[in-house]
N, CA, C and O atoms as CSV, one atom per row, in Angstrom:
chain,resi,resn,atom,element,x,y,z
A,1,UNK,N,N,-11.773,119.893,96.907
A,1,UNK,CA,C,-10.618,119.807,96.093
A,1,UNK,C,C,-11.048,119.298,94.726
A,1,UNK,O,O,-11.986,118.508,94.619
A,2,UNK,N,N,-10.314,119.781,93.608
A,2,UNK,CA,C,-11.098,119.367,92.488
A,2,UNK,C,C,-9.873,118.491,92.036
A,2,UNK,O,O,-8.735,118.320,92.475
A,3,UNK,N,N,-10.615,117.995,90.936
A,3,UNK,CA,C,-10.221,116.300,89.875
A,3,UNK,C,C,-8.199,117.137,89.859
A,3,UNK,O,O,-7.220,116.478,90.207
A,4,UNK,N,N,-8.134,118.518,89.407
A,4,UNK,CA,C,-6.293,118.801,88.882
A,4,UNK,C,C,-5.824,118.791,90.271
A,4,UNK,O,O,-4.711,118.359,90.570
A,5,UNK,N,N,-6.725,119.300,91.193
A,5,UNK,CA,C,-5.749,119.119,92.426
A,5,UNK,C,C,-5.147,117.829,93.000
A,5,UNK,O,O,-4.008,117.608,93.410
A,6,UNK,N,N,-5.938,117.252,92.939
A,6,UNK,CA,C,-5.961,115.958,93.680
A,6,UNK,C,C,-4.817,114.935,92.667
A,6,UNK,O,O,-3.871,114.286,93.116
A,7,UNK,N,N,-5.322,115.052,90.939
A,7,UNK,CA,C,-4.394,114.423,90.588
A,7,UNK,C,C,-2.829,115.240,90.641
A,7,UNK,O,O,-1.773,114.628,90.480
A,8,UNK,N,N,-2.916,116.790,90.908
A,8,UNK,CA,C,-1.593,117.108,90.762
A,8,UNK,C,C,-0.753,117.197,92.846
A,8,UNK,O,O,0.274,117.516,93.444
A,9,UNK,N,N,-2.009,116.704,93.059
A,9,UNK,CA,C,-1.041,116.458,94.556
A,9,UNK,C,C,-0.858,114.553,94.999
A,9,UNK,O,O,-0.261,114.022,95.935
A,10,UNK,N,N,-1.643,113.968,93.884
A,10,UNK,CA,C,-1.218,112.784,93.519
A,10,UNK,C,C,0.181,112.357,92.868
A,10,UNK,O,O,0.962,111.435,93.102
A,11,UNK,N,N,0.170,113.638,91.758
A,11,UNK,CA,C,1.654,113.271,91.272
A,11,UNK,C,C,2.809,113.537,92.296
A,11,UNK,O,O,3.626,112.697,92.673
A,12,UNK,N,N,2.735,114.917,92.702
A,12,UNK,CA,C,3.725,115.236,93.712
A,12,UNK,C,C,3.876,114.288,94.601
A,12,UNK,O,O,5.062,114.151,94.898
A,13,UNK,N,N,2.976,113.383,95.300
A,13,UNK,CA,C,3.518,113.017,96.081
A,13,UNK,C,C,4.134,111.719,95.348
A,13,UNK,O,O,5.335,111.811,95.602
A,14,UNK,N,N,3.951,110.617,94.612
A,14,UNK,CA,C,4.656,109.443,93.458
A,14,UNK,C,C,6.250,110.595,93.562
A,14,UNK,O,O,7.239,110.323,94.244
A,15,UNK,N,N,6.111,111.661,92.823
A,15,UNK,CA,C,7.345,111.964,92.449
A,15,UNK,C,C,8.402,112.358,94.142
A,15,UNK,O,O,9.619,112.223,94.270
A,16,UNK,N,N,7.567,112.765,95.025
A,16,UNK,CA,C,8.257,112.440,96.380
A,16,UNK,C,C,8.563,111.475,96.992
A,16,UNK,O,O,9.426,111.433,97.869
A,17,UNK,N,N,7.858,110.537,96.583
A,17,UNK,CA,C,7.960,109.081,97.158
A,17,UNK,C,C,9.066,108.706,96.336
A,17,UNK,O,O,9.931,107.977,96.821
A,18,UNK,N,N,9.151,109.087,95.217
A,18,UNK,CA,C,10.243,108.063,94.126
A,18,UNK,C,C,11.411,108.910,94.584
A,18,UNK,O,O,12.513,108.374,94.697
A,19,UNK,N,N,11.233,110.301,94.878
A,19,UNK,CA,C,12.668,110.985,94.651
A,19,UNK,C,C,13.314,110.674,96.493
A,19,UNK,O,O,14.463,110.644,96.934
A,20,UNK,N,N,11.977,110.491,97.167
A,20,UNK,CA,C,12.905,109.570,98.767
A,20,UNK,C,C,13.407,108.446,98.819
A,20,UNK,O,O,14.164,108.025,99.693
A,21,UNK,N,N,12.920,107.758,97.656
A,21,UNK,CA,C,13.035,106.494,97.252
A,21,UNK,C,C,14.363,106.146,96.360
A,21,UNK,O,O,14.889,105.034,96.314
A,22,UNK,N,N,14.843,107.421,95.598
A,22,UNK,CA,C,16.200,107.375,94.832
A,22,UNK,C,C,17.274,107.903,96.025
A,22,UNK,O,O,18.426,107.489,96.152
A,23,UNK,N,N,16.670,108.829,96.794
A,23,UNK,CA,C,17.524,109.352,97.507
A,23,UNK,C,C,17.730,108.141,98.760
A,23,UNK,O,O,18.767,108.355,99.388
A,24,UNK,N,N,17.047,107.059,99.193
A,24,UNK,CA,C,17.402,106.319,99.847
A,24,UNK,C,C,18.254,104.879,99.085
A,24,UNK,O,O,19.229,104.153,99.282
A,25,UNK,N,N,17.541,105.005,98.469
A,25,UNK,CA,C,18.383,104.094,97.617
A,25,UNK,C,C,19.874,104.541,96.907
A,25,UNK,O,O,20.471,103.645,96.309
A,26,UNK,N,N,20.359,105.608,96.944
A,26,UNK,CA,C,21.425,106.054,96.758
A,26,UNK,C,C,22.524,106.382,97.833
A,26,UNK,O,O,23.738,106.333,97.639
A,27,UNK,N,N,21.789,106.780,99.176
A,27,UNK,CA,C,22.390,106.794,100.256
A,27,UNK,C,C,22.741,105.353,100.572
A,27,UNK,O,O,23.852,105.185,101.075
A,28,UNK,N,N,21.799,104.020,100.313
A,28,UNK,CA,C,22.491,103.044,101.218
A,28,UNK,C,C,23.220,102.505,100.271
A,28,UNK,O,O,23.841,101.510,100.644
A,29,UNK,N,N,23.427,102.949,98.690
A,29,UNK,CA,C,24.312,102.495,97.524
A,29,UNK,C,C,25.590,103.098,98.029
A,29,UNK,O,O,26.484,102.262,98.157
A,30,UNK,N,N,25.927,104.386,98.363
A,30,UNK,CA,C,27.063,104.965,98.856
A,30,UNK,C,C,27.549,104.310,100.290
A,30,UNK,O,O,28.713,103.933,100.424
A,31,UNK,N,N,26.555,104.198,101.382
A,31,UNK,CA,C,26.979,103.600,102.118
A,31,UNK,C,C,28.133,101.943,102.047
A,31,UNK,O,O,29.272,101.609,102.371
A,32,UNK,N,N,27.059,101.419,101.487
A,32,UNK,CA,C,27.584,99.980,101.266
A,32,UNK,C,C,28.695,99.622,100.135
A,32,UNK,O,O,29.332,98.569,100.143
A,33,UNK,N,N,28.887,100.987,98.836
A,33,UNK,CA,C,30.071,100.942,98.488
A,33,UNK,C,C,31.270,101.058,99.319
A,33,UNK,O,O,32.157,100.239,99.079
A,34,UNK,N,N,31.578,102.346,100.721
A,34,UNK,CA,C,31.813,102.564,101.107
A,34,UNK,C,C,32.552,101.385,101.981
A,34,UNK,O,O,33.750,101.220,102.207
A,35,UNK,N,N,31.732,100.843,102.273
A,35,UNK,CA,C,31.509,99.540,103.720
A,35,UNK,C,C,32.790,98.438,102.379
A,35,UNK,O,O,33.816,97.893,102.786
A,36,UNK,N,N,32.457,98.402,101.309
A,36,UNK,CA,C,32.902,97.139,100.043
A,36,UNK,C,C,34.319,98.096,99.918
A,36,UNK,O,O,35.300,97.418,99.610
A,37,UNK,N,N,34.494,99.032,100.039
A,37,UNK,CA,C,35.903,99.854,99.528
A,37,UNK,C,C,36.971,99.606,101.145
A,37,UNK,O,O,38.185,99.419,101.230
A,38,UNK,N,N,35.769,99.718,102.403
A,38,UNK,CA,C,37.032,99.500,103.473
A,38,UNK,C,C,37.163,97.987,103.711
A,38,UNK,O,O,37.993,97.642,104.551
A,39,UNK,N,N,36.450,97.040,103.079
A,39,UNK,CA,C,36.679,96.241,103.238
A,39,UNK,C,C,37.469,95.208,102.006
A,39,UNK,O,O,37.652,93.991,102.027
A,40,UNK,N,N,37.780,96.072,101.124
A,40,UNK,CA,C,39.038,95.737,99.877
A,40,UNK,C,C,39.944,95.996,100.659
A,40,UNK,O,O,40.795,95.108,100.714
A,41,UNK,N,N,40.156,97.061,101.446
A,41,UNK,CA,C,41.314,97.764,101.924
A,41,UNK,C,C,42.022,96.748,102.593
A,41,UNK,O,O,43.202,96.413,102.491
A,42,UNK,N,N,41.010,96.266,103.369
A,42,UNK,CA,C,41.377,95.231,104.644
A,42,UNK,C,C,41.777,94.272,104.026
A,42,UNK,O,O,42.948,93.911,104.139
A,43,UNK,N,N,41.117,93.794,103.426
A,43,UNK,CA,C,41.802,92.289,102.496
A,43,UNK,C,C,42.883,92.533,102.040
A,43,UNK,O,O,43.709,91.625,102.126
A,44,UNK,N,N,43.365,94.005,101.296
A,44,UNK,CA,C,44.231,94.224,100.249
A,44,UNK,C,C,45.794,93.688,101.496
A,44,UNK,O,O,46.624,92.783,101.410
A,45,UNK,N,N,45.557,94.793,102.542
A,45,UNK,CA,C,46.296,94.478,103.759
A,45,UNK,C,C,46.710,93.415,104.504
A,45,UNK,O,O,47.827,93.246,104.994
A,46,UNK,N,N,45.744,92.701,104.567
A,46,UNK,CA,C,46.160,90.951,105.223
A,46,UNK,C,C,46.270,90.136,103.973
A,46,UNK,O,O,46.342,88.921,104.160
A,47,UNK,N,N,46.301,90.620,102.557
A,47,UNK,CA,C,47.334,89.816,101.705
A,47,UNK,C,C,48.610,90.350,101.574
A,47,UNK,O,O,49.468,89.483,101.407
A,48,UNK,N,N,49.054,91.604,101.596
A,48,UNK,CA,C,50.736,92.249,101.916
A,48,UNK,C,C,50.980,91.611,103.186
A,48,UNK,O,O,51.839,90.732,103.120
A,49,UNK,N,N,50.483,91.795,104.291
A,49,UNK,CA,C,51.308,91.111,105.830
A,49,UNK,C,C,51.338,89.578,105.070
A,49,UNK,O,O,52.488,89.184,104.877
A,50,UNK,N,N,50.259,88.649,104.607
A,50,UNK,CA,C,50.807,87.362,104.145
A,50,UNK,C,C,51.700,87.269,103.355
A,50,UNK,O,O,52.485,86.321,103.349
A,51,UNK,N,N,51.743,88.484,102.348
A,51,UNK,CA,C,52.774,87.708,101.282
A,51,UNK,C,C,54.427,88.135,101.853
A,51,UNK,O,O,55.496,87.615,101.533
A,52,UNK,N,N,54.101,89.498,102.994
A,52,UNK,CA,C,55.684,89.396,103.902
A,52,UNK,C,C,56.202,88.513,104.357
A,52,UNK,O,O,57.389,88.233,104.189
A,53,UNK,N,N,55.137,87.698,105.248
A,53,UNK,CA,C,55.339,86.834,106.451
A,53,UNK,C,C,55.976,85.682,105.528
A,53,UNK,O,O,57.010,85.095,105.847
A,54,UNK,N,N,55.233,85.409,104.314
A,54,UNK,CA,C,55.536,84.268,103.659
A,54,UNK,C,C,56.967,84.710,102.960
A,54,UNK,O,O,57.812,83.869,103.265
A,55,UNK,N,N,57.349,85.429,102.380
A,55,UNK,CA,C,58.208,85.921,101.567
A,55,UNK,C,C,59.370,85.609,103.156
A,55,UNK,O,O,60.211,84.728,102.981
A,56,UNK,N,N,59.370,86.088,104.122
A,56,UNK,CA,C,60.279,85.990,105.118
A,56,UNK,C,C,60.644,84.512,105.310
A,56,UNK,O,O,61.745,83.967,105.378
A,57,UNK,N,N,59.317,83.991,105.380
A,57,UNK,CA,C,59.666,82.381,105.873
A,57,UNK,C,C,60.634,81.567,104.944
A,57,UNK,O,O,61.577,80.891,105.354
A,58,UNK,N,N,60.113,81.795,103.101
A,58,UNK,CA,C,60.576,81.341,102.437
A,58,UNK,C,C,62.535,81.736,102.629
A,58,UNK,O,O,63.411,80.878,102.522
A,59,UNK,N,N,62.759,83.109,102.898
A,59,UNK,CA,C,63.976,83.239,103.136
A,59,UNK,C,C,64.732,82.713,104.427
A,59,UNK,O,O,65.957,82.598,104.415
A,60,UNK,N,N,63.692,82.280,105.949
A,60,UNK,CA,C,64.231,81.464,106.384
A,60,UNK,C,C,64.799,79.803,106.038
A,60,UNK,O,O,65.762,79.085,106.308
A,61,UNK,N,N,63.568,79.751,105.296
A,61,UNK,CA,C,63.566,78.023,104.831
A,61,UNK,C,C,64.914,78.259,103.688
A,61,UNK,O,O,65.744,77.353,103.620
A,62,UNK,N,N,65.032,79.107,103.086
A,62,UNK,CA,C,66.023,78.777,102.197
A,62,UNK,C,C,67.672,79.009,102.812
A,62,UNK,O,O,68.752,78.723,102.292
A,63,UNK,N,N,67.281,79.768,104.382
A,63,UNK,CA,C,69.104,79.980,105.060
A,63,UNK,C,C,69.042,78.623,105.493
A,63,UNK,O,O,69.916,77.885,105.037
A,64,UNK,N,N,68.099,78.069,106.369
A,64,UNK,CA,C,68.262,76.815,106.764
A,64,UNK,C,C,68.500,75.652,105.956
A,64,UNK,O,O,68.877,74.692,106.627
A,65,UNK,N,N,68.375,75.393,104.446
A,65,UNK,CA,C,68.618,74.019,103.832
A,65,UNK,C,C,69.947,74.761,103.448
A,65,UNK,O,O,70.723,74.003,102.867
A,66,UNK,N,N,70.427,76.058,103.617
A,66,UNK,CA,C,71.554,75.912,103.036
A,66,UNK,C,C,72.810,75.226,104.058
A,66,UNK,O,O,73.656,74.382,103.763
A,67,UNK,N,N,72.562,75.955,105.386
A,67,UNK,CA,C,72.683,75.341,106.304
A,67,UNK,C,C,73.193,74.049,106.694
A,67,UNK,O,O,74.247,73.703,107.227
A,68,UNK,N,N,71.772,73.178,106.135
A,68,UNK,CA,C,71.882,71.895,106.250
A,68,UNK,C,C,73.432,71.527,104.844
A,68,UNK,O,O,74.476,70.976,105.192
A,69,UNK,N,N,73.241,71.857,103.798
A,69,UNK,CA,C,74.221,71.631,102.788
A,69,UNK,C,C,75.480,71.923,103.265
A,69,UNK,O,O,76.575,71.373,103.383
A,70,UNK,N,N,75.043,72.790,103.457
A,70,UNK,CA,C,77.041,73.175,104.535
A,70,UNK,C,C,77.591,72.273,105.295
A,70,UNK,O,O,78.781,71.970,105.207
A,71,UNK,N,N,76.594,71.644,106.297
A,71,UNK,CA,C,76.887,70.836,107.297
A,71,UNK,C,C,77.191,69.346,106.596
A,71,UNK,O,O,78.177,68.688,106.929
A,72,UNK,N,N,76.337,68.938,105.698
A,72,UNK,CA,C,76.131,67.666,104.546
A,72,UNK,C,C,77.442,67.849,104.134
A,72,UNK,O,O,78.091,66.810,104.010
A,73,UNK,N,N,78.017,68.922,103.884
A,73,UNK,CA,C,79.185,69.117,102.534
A,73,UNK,C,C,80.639,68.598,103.704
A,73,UNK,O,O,81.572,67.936,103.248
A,74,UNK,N,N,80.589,69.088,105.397
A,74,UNK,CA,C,81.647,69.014,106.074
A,74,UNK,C,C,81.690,67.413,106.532
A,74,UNK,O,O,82.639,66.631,106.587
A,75,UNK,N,N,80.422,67.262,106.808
A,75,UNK,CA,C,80.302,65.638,107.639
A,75,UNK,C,C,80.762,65.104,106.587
A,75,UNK,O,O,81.884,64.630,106.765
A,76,UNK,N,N,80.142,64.923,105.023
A,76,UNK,CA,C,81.282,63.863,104.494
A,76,UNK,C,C,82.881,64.471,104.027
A,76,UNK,O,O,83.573,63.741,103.317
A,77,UNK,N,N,83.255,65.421,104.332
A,77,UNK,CA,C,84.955,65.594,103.897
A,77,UNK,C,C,85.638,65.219,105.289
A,77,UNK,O,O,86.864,65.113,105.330
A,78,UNK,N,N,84.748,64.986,106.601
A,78,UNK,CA,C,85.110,65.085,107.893
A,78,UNK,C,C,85.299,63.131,106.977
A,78,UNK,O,O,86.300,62.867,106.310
A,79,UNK,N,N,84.500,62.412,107.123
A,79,UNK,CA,C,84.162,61.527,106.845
A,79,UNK,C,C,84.980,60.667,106.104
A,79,UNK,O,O,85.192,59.491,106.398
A,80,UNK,N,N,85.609,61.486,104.780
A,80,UNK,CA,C,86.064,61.396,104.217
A,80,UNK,C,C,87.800,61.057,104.529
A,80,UNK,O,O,88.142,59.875,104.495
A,81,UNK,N,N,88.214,61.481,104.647
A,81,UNK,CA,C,89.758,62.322,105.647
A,81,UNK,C,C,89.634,61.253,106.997
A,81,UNK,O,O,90.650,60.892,107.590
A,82,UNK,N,N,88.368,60.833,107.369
A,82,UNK,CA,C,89.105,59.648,108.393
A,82,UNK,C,C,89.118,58.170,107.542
A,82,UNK,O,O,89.842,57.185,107.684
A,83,UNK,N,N,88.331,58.366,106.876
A,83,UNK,CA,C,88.534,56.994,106.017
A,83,UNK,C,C,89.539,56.637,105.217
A,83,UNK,O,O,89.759,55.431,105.108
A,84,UNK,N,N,90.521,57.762,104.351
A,84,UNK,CA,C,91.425,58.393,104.073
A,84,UNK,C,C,92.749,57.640,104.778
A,84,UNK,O,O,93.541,56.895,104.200
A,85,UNK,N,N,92.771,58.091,106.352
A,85,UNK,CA,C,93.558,58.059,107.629
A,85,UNK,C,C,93.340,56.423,107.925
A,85,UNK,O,O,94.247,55.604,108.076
A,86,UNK,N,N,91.924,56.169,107.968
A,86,UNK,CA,C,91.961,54.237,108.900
A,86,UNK,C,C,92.530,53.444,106.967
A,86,UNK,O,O,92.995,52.327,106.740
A,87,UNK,N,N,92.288,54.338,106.178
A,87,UNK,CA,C,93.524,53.383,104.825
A,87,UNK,C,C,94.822,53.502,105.157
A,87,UNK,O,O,95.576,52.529,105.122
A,88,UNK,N,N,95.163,54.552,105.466
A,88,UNK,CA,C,96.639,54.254,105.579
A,88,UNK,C,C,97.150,53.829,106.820
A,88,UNK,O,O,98.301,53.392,106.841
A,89,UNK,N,N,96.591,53.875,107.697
A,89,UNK,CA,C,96.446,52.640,108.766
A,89,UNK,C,C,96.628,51.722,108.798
A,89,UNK,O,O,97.522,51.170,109.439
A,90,UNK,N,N,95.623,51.118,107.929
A,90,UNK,CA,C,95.503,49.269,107.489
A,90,UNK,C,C,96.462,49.480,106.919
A,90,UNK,O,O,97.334,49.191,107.738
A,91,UNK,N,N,97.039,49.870,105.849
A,91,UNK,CA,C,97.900,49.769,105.218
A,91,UNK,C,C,99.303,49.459,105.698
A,91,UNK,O,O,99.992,48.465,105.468
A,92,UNK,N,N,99.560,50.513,106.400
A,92,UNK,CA,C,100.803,50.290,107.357
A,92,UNK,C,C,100.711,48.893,108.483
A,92,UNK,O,O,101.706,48.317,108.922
A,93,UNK,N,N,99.627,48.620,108.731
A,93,UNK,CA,C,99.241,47.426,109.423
A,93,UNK,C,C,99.730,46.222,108.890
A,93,UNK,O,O,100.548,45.337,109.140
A,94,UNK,N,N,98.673,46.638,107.831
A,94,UNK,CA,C,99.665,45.428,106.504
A,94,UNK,C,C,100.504,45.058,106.173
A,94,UNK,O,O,100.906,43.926,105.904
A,95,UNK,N,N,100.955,46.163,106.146
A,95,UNK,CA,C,102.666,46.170,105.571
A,95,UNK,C,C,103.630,45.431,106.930
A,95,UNK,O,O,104.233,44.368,106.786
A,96,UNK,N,N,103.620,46.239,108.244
A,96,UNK,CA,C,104.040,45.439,108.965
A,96,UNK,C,C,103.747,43.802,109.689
A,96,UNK,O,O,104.582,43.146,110.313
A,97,UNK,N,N,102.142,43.358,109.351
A,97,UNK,CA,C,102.158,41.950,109.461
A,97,UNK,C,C,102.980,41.194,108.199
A,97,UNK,O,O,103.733,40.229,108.335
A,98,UNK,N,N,102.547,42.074,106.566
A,98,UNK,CA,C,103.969,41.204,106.024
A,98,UNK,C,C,105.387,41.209,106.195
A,98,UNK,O,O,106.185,40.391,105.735
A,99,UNK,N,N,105.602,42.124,106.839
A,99,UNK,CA,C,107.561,41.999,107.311
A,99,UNK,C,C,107.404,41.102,108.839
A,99,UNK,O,O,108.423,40.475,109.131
A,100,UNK,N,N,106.403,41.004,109.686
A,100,UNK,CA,C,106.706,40.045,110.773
A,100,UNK,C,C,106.265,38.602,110.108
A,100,UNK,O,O,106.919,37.686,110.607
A,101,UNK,N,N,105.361,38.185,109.150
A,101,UNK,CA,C,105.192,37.235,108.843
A,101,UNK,C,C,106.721,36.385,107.866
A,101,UNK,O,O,107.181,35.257,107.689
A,102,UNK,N,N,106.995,37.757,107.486
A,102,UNK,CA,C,108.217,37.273,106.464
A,102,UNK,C,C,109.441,36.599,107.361
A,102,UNK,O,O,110.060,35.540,107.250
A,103,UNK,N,N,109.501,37.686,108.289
A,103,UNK,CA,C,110.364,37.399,109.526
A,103,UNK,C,C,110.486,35.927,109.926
A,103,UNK,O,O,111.340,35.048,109.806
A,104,UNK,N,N,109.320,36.035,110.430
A,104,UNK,CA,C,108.686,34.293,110.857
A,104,UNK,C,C,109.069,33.461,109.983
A,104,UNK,O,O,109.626,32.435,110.373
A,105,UNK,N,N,108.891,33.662,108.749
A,105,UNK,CA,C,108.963,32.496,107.756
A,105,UNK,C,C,110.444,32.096,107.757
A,105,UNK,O,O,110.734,30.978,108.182
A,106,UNK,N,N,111.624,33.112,107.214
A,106,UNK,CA,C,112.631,32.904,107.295
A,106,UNK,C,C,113.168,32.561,108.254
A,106,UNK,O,O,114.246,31.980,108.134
A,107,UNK,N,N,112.451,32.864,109.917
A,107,UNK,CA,C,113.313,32.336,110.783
A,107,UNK,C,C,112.935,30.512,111.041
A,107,UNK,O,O,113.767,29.627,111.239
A,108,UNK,N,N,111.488,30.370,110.960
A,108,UNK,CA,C,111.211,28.859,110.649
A,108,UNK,C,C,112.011,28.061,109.557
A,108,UNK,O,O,111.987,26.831,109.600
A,109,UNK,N,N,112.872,28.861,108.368
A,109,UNK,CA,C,113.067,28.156,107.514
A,109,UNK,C,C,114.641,27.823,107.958
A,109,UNK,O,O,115.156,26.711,107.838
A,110,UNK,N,N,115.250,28.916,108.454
A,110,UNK,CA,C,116.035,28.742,109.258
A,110,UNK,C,C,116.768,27.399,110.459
A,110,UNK,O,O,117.801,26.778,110.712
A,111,UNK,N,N,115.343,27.578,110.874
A,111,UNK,CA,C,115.400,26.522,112.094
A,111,UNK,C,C,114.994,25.114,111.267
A,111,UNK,O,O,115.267,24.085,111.886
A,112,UNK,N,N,114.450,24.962,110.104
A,112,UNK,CA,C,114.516,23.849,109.682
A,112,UNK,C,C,115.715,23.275,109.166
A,112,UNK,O,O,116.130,22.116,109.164
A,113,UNK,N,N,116.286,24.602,108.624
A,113,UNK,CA,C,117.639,23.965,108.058
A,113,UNK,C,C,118.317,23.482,108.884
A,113,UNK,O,O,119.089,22.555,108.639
A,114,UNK,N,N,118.180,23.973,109.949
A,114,UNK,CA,C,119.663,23.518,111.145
A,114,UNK,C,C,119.060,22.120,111.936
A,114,UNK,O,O,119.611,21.150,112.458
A,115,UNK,N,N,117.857,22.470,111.775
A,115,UNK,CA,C,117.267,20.808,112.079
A,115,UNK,C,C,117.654,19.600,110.971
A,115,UNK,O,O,117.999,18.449,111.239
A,116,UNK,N,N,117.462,20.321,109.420
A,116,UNK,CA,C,118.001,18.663,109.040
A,116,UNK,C,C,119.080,18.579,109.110
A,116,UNK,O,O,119.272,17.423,108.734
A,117,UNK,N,N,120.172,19.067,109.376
A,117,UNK,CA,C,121.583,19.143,110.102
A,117,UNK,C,C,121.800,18.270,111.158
A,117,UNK,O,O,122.793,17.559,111.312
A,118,UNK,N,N,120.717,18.365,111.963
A,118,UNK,CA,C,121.122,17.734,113.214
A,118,UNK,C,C,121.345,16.015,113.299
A,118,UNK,O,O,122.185,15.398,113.953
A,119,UNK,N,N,120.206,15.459,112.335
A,119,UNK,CA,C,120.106,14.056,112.195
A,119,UNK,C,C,121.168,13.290,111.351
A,119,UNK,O,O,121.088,12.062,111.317
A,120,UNK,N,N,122.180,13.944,110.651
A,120,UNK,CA,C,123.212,13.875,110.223
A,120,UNK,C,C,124.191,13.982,111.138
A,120,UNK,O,O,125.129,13.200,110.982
A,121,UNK,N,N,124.257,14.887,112.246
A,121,UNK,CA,C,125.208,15.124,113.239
A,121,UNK,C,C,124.748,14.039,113.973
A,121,UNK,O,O,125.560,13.123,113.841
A,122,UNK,N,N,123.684,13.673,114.792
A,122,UNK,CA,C,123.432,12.649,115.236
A,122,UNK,C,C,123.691,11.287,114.690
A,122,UNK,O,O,123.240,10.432,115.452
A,123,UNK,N,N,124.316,10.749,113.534
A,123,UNK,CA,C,124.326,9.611,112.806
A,123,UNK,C,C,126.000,9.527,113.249
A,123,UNK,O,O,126.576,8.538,113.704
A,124,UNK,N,N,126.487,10.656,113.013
A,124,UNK,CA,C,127.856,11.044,113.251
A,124,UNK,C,C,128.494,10.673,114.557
A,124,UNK,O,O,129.429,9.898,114.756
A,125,UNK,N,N,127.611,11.574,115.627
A,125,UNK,CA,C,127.694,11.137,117.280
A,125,UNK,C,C,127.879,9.233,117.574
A,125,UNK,O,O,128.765,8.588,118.135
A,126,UNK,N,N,126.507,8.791,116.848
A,126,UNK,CA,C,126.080,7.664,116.633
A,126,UNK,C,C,127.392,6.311,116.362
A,126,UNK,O,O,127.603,5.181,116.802
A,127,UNK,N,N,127.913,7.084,115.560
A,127,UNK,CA,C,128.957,5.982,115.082
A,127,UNK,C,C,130.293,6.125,115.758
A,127,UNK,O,O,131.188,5.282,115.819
A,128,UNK,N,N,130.262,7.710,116.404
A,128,UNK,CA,C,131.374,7.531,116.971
A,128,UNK,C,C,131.205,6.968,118.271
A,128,UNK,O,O,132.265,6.797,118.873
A,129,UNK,N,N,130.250,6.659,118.821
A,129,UNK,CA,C,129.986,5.799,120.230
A,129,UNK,C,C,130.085,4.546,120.106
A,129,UNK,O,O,130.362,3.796,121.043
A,130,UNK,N,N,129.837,4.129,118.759
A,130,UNK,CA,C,129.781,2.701,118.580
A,130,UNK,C,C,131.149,2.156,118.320
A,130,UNK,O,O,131.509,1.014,118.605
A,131,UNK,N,N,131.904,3.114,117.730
A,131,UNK,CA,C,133.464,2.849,117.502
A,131,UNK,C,C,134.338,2.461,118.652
A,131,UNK,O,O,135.175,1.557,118.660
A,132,UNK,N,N,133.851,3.715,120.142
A,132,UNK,CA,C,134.425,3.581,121.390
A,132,UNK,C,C,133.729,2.875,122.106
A,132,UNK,O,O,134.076,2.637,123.263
C-alpha cells in the first residue's frame, strides 16, 4: 500500500469515526431531548392537577369560613334576643318588687298609724277604770 493510500484510508476512516461520532452524538442528543420534553410534560401535568386540587380546596376553605360567619352572625342575634328577653324580665321583676315593696311600706305605715292610736285609746280605757 503506498504513502496516498494509507493516508487516504487514514482520512476516511477519522472522517468515519467523526461522522459515527456526530451521528451518535446526535442520536443520544435527540434521545435525551426527547426523555427532557416527556418529562416537562409530566411536570407541566402534576402542576395543573396541583393548581386544581388547590384552587378546589381554596373554594372549600372559603364555603366553610363563610359558614362559620353565618353561624357567628346567628349565635349572637340568637344571643342577642335572649338578653333582650332576660331585660325585660328583670325589668318586670323590678317593677313588681317595687309595687310589693311599696305595698309593704304603706301597709307598715298604716299599721303604725293605728298603733300610735292605740296608746291614746289605752290612756282613755285607763282613766275610765280608774273613774269606776
Amino acid at each position: 500500500m503506498s504513502k496516498l493510500q494509507s493516508h487516504k484510508a487514514l482520512e476516511a476512516a477519522v472522517a468515519k469515526d467523526a461522522k459515527d461520532g456526530a451521528a451518535l452524538a446526535t442520536s443520544t442528543f435527540v434521545s435525551l431531548n426527547k426523555k427532557l420534553s416527556e418529562k416537562f410534560k409530566h411536570i407541566e401535568a402534576l402542576n395543573a392537577k396541583y393548581q386544581q386540587d388547590l384552587h378546589g380546596s381554596w373554594e372549600e376553605y372559603n364555603e366553610l369560613y363563610s359558614q362559620l360567619e353565618d353561624t357567628k352572625d346567628q349565635v349572637l342575634g340568637v344571643a342577642e334576643k335572649r338578653r333582650a328577653a332576660l331585660k325585660r324580665k328583670l325589668a318586670a321583676l323590678q317593677a313588681s318588687a317595687n309595687e310589693k315593696l311599696a305595698d309593704a311600706e304603706r301597709k307598715v305605715a298604716k299599721i303604725n298609724q293605728q298603733a300610735s292610736k292605740l296608746p291614746s285609746l289605752g290612756n282613755v280605757l285607763k282613766a275610765a277604770f280608774m273613774q269606776a
